[in-house]
N, C-alpha and C positions, 0 to 999 in steps of 0.2 A: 460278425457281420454288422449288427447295429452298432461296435463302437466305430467300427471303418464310416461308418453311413454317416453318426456324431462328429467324430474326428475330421472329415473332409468339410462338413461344414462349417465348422468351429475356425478350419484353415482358410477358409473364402470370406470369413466374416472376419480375421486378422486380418486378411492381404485388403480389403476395402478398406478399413479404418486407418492403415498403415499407408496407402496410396493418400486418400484423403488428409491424414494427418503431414505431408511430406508435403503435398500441395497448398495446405492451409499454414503453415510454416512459411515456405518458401516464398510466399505470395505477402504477408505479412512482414518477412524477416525475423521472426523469431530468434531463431539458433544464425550464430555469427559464425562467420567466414563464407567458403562459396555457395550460391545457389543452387538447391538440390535439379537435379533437372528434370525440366516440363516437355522435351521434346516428344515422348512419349504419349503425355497428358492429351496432344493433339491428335491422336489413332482412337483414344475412347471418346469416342462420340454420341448422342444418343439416338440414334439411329445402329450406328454398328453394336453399341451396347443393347441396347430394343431388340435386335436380331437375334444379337446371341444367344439372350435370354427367351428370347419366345422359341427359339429352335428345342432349348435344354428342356423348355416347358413342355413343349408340344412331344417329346421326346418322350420325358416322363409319364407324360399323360397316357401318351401311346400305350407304353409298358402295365400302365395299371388298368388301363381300360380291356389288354388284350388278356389279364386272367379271368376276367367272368366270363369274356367270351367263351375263353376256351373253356372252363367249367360248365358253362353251359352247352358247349358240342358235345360233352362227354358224356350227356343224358341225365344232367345233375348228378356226377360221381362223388366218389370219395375224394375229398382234395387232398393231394398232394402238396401238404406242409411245407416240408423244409424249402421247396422251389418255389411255392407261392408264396411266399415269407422273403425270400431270397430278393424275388422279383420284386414286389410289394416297396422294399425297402431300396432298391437301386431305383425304383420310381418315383418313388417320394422325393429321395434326395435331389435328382434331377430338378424334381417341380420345382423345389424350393432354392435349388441355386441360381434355377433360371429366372424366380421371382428376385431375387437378391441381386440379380445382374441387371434385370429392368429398371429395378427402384436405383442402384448403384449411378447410372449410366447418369439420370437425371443431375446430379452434380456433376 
């Protein structure tokens, strides 16, 4: 489960640098022959990027906020590990993709 959680980030963090690097090329001319294309480059904006990313945020947030609640309906039980571990970690990753898509958007 943490390498999934690693892995997907690692993949969000190539696909920026890979976008950025094709538009910083393209815009310079770096690499010869046709221009890569920016029609796309006009749908990330930073407003729709801010969104996305505040949603995955808020998402995230959600997820980790709602295990103490629930640990605390249970009358401060015994926690359940593997699920709260599970959750823990699909909420983190959210936070942080959705912080990567807000910082991302600004270029």
């Amino acid at each position: 489960m943490l390498l999934c959680c690693l892995s997907l980030m690692l993949a969000c963090q190539t696909r920026w640098l890979l976008a950025f690097a094709k538009l910083y090329c393209g815009v310079n001319g770096i690499f010869p022959g046709p221009q890569p294309p920016k029609g796309w480059f006009n749908h990330l904006t930073l407003e729709r990027g801010s969104c996305m990313g505040g949603g995955l945020l808020l998402l995230g947030f959600g997820i980790n906020l709602s295990l103490p609640l629930e640990w605390l309906n249970k009358d401060v039980d015994a926690l359940e590990i593997e699920y709260n571990m599970r959750m823990a970690l699909w909420g983190s990753t959210l936070m942080i993709l959705g912080v990567q898509a807000i910082c991302g958007s600004f270029f």
